[in-house]
N, CA and C atoms as an extended XYZ file, in Angstrom:
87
Properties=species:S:1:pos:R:3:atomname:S:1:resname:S:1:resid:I:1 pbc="F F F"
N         7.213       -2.929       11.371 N   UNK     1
C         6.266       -2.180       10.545 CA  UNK     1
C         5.038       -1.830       11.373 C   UNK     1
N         4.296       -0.654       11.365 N   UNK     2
C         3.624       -0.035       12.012 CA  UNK     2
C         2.132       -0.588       11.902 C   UNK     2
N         1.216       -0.862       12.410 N   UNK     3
C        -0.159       -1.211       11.697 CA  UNK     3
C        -0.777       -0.063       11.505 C   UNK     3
N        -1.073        0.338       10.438 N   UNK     4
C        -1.683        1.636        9.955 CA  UNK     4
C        -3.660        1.287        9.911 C   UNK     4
N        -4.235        2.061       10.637 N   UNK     5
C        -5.329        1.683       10.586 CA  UNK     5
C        -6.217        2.755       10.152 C   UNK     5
N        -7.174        3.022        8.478 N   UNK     6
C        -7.658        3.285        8.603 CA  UNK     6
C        -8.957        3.988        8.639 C   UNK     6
N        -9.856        4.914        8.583 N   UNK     7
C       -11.543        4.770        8.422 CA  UNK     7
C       -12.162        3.837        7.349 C   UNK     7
N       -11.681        3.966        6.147 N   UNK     8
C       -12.528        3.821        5.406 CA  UNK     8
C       -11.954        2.372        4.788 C   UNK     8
N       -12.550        1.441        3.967 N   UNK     9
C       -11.881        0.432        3.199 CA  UNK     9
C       -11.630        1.057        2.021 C   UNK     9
N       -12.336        1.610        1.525 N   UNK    10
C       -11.580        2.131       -0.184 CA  UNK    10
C        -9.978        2.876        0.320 C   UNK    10
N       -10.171        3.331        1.601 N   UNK    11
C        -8.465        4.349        1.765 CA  UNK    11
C        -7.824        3.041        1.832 C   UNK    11
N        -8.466        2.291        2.551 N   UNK    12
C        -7.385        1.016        2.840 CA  UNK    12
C        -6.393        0.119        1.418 C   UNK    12
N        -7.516       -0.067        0.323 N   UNK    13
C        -7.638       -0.863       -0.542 CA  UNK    13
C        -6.497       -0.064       -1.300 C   UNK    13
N        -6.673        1.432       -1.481 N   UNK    14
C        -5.790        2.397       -2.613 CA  UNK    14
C        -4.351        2.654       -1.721 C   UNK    14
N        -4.367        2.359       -0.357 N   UNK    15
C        -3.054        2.425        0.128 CA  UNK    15
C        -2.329        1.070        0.285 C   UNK    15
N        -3.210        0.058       -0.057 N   UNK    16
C        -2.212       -1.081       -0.197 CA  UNK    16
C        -2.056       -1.386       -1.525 C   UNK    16
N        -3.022       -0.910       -2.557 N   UNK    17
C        -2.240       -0.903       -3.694 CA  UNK    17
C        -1.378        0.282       -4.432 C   UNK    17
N        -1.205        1.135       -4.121 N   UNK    18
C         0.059        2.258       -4.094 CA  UNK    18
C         1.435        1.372       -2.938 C   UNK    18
N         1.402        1.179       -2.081 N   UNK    19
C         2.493        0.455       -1.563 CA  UNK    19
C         2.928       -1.004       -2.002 C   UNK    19
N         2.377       -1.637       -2.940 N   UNK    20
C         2.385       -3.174       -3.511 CA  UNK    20
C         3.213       -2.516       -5.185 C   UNK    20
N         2.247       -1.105       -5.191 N   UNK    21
C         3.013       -1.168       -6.271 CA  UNK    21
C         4.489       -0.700       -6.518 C   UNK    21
N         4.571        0.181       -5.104 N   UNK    22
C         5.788        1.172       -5.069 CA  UNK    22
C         6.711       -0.031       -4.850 C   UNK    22
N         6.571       -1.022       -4.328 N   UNK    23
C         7.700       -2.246       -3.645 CA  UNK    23
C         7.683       -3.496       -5.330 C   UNK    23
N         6.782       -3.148       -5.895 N   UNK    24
C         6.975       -3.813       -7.435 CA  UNK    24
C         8.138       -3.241       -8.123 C   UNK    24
N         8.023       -1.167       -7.933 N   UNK    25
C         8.683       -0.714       -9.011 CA  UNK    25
C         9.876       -0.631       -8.400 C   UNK    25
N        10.764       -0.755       -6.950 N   UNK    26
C        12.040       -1.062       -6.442 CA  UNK    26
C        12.491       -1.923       -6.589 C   UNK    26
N        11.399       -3.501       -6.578 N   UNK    27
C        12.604       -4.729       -7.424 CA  UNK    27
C        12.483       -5.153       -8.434 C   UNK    27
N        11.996       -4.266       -9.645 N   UNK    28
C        12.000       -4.541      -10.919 CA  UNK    28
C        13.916       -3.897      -11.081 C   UNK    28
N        14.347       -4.182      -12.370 N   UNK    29
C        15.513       -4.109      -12.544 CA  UNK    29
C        15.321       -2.857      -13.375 C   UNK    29
């Protein structure tokens, strides 16, 4: 996995919670 780095913390914060959530809604049944 790539380390994605970047400017800002709010981009940071909304791209790890869009990817926490996208990997929630693949192992929900």
């Amino acid at each position: 996995m790539k380390l994605i780095i970047l400017e800002h913390y709010s981009q940071a914060s909304e791209w790890a919670a869009k990817y926490i959530r996208n990997r929630i809604i693949q192992f929900n049944p």
